[in-house]
Structure formats: C-alpha cells, structure tokens
C-alpha positions in Angstrom: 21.5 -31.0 30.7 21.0 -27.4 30.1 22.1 -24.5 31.7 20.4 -21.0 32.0 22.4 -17.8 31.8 21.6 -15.2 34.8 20.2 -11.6 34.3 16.3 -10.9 33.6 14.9 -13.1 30.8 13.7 -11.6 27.5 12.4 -13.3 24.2 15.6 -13.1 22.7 14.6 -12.8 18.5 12.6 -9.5 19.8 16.2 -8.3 21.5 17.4 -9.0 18.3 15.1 -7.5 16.4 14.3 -4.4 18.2 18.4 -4.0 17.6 18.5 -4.5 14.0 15.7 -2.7 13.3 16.2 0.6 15.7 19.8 1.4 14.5 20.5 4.2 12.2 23.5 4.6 9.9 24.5 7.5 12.1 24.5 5.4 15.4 27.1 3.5 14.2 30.5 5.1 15.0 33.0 6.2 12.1 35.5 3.9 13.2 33.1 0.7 13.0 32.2 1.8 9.7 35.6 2.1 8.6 36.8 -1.3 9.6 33.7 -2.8 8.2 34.7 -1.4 4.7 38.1 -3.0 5.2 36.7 -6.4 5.7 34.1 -6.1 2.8 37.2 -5.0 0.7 39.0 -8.7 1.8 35.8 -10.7 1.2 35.4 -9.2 -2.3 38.8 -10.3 -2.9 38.8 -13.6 -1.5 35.4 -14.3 -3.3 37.1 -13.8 -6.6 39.7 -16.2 -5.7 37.2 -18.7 -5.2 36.1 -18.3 -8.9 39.5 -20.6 -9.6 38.5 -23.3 -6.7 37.4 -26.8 -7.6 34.0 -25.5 -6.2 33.3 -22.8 -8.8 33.1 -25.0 -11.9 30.4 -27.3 -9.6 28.1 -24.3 -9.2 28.9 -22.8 -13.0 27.2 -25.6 -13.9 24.4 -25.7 -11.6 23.9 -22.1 -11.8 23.3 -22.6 -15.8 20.7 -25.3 -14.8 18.9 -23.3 -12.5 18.3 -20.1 -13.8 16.8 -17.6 -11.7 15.2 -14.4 -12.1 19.1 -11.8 -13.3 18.7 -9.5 -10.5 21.8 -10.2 -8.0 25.5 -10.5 -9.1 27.7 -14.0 -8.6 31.8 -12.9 -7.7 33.3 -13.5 -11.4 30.3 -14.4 -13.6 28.8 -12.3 -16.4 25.4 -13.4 -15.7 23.4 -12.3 -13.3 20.7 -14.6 -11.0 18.0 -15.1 -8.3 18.9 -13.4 -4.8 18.7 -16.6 -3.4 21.2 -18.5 -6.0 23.3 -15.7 -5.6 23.5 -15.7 -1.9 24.5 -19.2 -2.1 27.3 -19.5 -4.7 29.1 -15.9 -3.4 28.7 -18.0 -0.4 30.2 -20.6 -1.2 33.1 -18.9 -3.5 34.1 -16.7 -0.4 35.0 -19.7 1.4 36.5 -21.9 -1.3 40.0 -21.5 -0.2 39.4 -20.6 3.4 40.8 -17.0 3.0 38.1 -14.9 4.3 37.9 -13.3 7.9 37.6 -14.8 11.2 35.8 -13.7 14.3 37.3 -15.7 17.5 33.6 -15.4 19.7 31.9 -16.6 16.5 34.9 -19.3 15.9 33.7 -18.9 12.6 33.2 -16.5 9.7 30.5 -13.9 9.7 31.5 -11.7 6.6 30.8 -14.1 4.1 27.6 -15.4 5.6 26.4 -11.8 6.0 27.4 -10.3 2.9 26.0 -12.3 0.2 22.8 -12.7 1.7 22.8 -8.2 2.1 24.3 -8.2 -1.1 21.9 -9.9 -3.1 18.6 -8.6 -1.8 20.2 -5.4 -1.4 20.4 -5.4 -5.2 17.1 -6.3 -5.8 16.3 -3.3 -3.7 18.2 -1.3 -4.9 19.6 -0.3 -1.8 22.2 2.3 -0.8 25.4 2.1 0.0 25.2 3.1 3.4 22.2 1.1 3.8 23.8 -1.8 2.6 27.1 -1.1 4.6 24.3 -0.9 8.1 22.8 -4.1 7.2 26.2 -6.0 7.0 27.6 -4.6 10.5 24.3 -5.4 12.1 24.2 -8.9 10.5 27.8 -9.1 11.6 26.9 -8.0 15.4 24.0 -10.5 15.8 26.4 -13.6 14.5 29.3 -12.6 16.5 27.8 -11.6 20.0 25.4 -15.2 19.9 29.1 -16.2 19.6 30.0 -14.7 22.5 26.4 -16.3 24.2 27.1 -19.7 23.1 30.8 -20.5 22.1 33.0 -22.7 23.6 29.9 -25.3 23.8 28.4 -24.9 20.4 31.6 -25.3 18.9 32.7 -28.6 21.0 29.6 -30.4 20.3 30.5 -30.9 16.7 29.2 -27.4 14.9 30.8 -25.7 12.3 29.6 -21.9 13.8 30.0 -20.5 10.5 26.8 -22.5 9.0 25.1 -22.3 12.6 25.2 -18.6 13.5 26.0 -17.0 10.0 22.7 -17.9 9.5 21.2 -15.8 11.9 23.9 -12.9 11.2 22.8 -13.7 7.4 19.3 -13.3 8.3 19.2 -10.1 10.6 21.8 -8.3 7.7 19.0 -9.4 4.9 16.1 -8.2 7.3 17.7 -4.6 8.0 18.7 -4.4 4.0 14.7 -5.0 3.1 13.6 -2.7 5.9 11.8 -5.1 8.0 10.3 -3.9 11.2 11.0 -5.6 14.6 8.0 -8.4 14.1 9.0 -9.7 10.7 12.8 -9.4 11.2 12.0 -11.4 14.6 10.4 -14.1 12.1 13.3 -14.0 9.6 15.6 -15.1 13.1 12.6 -17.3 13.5 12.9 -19.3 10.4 16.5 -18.8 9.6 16.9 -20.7 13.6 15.2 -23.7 11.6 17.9 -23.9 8.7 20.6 -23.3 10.7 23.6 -26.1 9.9 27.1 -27.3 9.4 28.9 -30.2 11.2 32.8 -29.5 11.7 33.8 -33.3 10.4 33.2 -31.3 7.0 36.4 -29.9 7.3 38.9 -30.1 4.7 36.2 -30.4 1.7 34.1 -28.9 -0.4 31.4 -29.0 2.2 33.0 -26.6 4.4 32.8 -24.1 1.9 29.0 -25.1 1.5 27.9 -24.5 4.6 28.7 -20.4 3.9 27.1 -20.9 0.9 24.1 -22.3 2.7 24.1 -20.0 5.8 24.1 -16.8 3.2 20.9 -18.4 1.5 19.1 -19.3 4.1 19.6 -16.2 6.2 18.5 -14.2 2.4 15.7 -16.7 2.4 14.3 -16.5 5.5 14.2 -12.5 5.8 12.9 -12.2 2.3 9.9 -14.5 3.3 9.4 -13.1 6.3 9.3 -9.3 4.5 6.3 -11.3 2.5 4.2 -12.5 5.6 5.4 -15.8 6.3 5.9 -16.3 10.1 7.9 -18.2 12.5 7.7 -19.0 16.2 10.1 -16.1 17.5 10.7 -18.1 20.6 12.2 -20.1 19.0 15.8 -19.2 19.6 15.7 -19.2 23.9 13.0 -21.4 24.3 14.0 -24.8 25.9 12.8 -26.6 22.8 14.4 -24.1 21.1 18.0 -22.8 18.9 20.5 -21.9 21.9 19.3 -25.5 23.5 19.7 -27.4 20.5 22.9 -26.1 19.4 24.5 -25.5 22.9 22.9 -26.3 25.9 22.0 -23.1 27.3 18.6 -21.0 27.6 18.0 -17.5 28.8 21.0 -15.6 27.2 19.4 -13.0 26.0 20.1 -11.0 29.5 23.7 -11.2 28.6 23.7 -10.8 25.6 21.3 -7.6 25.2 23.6 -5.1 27.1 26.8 -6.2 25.0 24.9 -5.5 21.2 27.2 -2.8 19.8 28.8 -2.3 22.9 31.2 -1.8 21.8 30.2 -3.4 18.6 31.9 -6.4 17.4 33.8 -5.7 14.6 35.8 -2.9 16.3 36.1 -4.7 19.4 37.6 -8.1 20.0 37.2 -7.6 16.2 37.5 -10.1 13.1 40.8 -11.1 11.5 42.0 -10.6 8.3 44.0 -13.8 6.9 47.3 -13.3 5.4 47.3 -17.5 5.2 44.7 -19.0 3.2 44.5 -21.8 6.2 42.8 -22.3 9.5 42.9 -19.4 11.2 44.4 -21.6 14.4 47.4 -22.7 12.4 48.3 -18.6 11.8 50.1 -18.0 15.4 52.0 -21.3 14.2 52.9 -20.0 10.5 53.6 -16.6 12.1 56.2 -18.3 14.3 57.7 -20.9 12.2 58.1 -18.2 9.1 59.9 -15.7 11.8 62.1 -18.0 13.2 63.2 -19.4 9.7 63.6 -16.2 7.5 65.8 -14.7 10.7 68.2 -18.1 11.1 67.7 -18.7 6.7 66.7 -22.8 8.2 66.9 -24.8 5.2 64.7 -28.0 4.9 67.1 -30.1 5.3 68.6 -28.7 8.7 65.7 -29.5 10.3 65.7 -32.5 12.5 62.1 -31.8 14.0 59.2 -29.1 14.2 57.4 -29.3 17.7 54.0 -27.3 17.8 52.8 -26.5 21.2 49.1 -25.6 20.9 45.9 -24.9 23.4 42.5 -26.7 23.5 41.3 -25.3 20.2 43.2 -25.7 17.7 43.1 -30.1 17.7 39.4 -29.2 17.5 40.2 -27.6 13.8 43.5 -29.4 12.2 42.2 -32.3 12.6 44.7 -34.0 9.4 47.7 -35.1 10.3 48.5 -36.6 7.0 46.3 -34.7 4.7 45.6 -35.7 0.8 44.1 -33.2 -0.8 45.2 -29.3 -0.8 41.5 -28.5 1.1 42.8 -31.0 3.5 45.8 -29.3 4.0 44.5 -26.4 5.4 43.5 -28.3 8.3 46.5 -29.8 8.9 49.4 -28.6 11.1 51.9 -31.0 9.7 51.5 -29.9 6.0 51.4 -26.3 6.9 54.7 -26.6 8.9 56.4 -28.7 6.4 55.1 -26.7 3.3 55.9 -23.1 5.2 59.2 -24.8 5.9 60.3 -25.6 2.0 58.4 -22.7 0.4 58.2 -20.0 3.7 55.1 -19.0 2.4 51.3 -20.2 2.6 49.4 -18.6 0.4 46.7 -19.5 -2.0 49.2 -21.9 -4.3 50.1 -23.6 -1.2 47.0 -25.2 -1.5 47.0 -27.5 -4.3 46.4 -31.5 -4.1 50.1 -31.8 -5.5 51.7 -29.9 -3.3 50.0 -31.7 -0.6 51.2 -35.1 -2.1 54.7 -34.2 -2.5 57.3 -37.0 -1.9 59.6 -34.4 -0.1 56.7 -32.7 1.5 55.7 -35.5 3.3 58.9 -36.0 4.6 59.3 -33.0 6.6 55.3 -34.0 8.1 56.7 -36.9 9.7 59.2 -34.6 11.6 56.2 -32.2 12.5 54.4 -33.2 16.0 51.6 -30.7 17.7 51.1 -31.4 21.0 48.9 -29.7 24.0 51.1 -27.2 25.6 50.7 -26.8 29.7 51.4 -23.0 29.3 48.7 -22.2 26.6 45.7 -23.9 28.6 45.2 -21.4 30.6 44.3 -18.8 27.7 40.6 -17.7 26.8 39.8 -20.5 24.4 37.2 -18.3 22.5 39.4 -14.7 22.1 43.2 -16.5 21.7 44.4 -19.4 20.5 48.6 -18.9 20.5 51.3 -21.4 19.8 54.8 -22.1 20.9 57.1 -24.0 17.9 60.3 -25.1 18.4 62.5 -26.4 15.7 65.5 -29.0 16.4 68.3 -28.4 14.1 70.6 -31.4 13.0 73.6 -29.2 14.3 72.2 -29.5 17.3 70.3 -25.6 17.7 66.9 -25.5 19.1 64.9 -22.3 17.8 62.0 -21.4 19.9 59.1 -18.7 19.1 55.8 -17.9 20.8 53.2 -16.2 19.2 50.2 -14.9 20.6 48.8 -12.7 18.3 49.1 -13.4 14.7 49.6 -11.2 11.7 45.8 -10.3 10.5 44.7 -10.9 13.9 42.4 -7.3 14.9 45.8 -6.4 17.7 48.5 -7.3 15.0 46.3 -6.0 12.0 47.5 -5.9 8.0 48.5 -2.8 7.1 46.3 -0.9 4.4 48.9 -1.8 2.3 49.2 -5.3 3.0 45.2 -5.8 2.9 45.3 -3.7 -0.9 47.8 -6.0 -2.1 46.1 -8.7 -0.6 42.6 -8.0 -2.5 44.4 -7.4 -5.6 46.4 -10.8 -6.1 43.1 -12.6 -5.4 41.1 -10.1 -7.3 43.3 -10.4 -10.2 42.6 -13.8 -10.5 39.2 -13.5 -12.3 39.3 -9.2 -13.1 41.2 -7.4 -15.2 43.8 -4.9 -13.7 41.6 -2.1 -13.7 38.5 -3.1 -13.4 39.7 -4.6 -9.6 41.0 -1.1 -8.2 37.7 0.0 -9.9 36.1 -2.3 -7.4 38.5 -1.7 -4.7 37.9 2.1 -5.1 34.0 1.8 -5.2 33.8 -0.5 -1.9 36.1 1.8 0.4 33.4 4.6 -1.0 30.4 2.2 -0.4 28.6 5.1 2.3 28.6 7.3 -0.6 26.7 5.4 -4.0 23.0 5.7 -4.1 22.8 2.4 -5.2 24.7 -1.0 -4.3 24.4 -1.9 -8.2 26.8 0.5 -8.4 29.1 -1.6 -6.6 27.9 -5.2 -8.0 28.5 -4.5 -11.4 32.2 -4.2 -11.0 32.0 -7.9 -9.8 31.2 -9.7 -12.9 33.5 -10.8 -15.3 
C-alpha cells in the first residue's frame, strides 16, 4: 500500500532539474562550499586506501581487459580510462574499506557516488574547478534530500541507499558538470531511476563496495546519454508505477521536498560525517564510548567480564554479524568492533584484516560482547541519530557506563582540520608518495580556483 505525501503535486525529475540546472556557483553560500572541499579532501583519501583492498587487484585486472578511451583518472593507477570505467572503479575503491562519509537522511554515502561520476566527465570536459566543485554539492543535495523524502522506508525494505539514491545524486552531479539543461538532466534522473540498485544483505563483502562503484557509473552514464539525446520517461520517479513507489512506498513528494532543496543545503545542514573508524557509521557512537571509557579507567582485556551495547532501531538493521569471518565482515559487526577496540583501542584501517577478525583471543572477548535494543534510545529520530549506551562489567566487580550521542566525525562533533589532514594523509600515503599527497591535498582545498579539474586528476595517479 502506498502512501502520498501532502503539499501540491509536481513532476518531481523537473523539480529536480529545474534545481540542478538554475543554480550558479555564486548561489551557493561560502560556507557550503567550504565543507564540500573538506569532504572531497576525505574521499580522495579514502579512495587511495582502497587501492590496497582485496577489491583493487579485481578491477586492475578488469580495467586492463577493458580498455577504454584514457580520458578520466582511476585513484592510484597510472593509466588513464573511459569516463564510465572510471566512474565505476573510483567507485568502488572509495568504498573498499568503508571509510568514506555518511549522510544520516541518505543512510548512505553520497560523496563517493557523486564524485566519481562529476569527476570523470568533468575531465572529459575539461571542466573548472568551481564547476566541478557546483556539480558535486548539487549531486550531493538531490541524493540526500530524496533521503530525507524516502528514508526510514527505503532503507527497511531491504535497500542499500547508497546504490539506490547515489544514483540519482550521481546522475544530477554528472548532468550539472556537462551543462545539461532542465529537459535532458530531467532524462538523466529518468534513466539513472532505471539503474538504480543495491540490496543491504550485501553487507560485509565486496558487493557493498560495488554498489558505489555502480551508482557512480550509472549516474555518469545516464547524464552523458542523456547530454546526447537519449530520453527517458521523467515521470518516472513520482509516478505510481514509478522510483519513490518502487523503492519506498510513497508518491507525491516532490511538494516536500521542493521547498527544502538547499534550504539550507544538505551538506551544511544536518550535514555528512566524516569517519574517524573505517566501520559502519552506527557502530561510531559505540567505539566513541567504549575507547573513552577504556583510555580514562586504562581497562585491560582481561578485566573485562562483559561489554553490553545498548543501541536504537537502526543500527541491528546494519551490524548484522555477530560472529564475523572476514575483516569486510567485521565492520558490520558490533561484537568484533567492541572486542577488537577493546585489545587494540583503536579501529582503523588495519583493524580490518581477515586475521584479525579470526583471532583466537579476539573471539573471545565477542562472546562477552551483547548489543541489545535499548528502551531509552527508541525514542530518537531514527534517520538524523543513531546513539549508543555501553556498559562494561569489570571482574573486580566495577561497571563503567558511557552514552554517546554524537560521535567523533559526526557534522556536531566534527574532526578538526587537523584530524581530517592527518586523516587523508595516512590513507593517501598508502598508494602516493609524500609529496605528491599534500600536492593533492593542496590542489583540492583550492579546487574553486584551477581552470581545469585535470589539474586536480593528475595528482591522483600513481
């Protein structure tokens, strides 16, 4: 059964559209400009990361099969390939290890479905910097607020939001980065509502990853066909045959959602976390408290009799292992991330590996970990918060108690510049030299002022 959202009903792709299409560089403000070159700055970083995940060596090969006209740079690689090949393996490196941003209304990740798909035809284009900088907030906006339109439902039904709506965010940033007018950008939403995937019981494998990967293609795809003539059925996406049916059960949000499109705009407000885990964003109130309690008492391992987790309605929706086998599994899993915080008070990107995760002593602090639905957290916005309450028995008897609300990274708690610099450059560093990374890291915090996003790119390979 469907429900329809109130206010007057418009064809929601033209609302869209007419958005993407009518905004200027200058009607952005300064500080949502800012913020978006500190999230590009993290998705750079984590994207080189992912040149050392299982993933990468998959699409080295593949890439070397496929070939593709070398006009669009792959994070890490010396060679260059199609727009659309390159859309998908940044894509899909971004999200390798699960380190890249999170928007809450989304429950998913819009930066690294909207950047690769700007990035790559924004090369071919040879588009500016501020140019490409617009085209990622916008694509960023549209994801987010059809977040906003369609979360909790989409996400409950089974959807991994990050394949579903990155698309369209994917699509609109690609449209505004080729210049589209309103029609054809309304037939990139159009076609990009017809490839529009990913299935949450994907989590905790490579697939999770590849349904970035695929949301940054299609999106790339769908605009640059569109930019050619190809059409689509705009109605597509409120229609009740249509996307916001399909996906979630709804029709007629485009009312709602038309008043709130950069008003204020998304990333600047409820804004996108930056991870300082390289796990499920839900498990980060949980780290945050576990890691505070411990460093302040100095708990040792082996004092602890037994970690509770107190959690909302979300976060059994995401950590969905609770005895994980592989490291990509571990992410997803509250009692590894607990036990493994607990022995190495950190959870990083060597956290992650398929031998830590299969760990004789490991495993033994998991069986003292237990997550359970706390009374006190239900009553929280499932879409904007998802805190946690831990509470570790001591064998001496001692119960230490934290609640967190808003973790580290989180847009209310954010990183410090410092924090998010030494971030990029310990993932960064992982596939550039030294130098050439605060190259990089210099050229995207002065993205607004190249003349071309080559410029940029060319810093990426290897």
């Amino acid at each position: 059964m469907s429900s329809r959202r109130n206010g007057p009903q418009e064809d929601l792709a033209n609302v869209l559209a007419a958005f993407v299409c009518r905004t200027a560089y200058d009607d952005v403000p300064q500080a949502v400009r800012e913020l978006a070159k500190r999230h590009l700055l993290d998705c750079f970083g984590v994207g080189l990361a992912g040149t050392t995940s299982k993933a990468a060596a998959v699409l080295a090969g593949f890439l070397d099969d496929e070939g593709g006209n070398p006009v669009a740079s792959v994070f890490g690689r010396r060679q260059r390939t199609s727009p659309r090949q390159a859309a998908f393996a940044n894509g899909v490196l971004g999200h390798a290890h699960d380190f890249d941003g999170t928007s809450w209304p989304m429950i998913g990740h819009p930066t690294i479905t909207v950047l690769p798909a700007v990035l790559a035809l924004g090369e071919r284009a040879r588009a500016s910097g501020q140019d490409t900088l617009l085209a990622f907030v916008l694509g960023v906006e549209v994801a987010c607020q059809l977040g906003a339109s369609l979360n909790p439902s989409l996400y409950e039904a089974g959807w991994h939001a990050t394949g579903v709506l990155g698309t369209l965010g994917a699509a609109a940033g690609a449209a505004k980065v080729l210049g589209l007018d309103v029609q054809r950008t309304a037939n990139a939403l159009g076609l990009a509502a017809s490839s529009a995937s990913g299935l949450r019981e994907n989590f905790g494998s490579m697939a999770k990853p590849f349904h970035a990967g695929h949301a940054a293609e299609a999106g790339a795809l769908a605009a640059d066909l569109a930019g050619r003539g190809f059409g689509a059925q705009p109605a597509v996406l409120d229609s009740p045959r249509g996307f916001c049916h399909a996906f979630a059960g709804v029709e007629g949000v485009a009312g709602d959602l038309a008043p709130r499109l950069g008003n204020p705009y998304s990333i600047l407000s409820p804004g996108i976390n930056i991870k300082p885990y390289a796990s499920c964003a839900g498990s980060h109130p949980a780290l945050d408290a576990l890691l505070s309690l411990v460093r302040e008492h100095d708990v040792k391992p082996e004092e602890v009799e037994a970690v509770a987790v107190g959690v909302g309605p979300v976060q059994p929706m995401m950590l969905i292992y609770p005895e994980p086998q592989t490291g990509l599994q571990g992410k997803f899993s509250m009692p590894y991330l607990m036990a493994v915080a607990l022995r190495e008070r950190a959870a990083g990107l060597a956290q992650f590996s398929d031998e830590r995760v299969r760990d004789p002593a490991t495993r033994d602090l998991m069986r003292r970990v237990r997550m359970y639905r706390h009374p006190d957290l239900d009553a929280y916005d499932a879409v904007h918060s998802v805190p946690a309450a831990v509470t570790l028995r001591l064998r001496d008897g001692r119960e230490l108690v934290r609640r967190v609300d808003t973790a580290r990274g989180y847009p209310e708690n954010p990183l410090s510049d410092e924090e998010l610099l030494a971030k990029f450059k310990e993932c960064a560093g992982l596939a550039l030299p030294r130098r050439r990374a605060e190259d990089l890291a210099e050229a995207v915090l002065r993205l607004d002022e190249l003349a071309d996003v080559n410029q940029l790119t060319e810093l990426l390979r290897a």
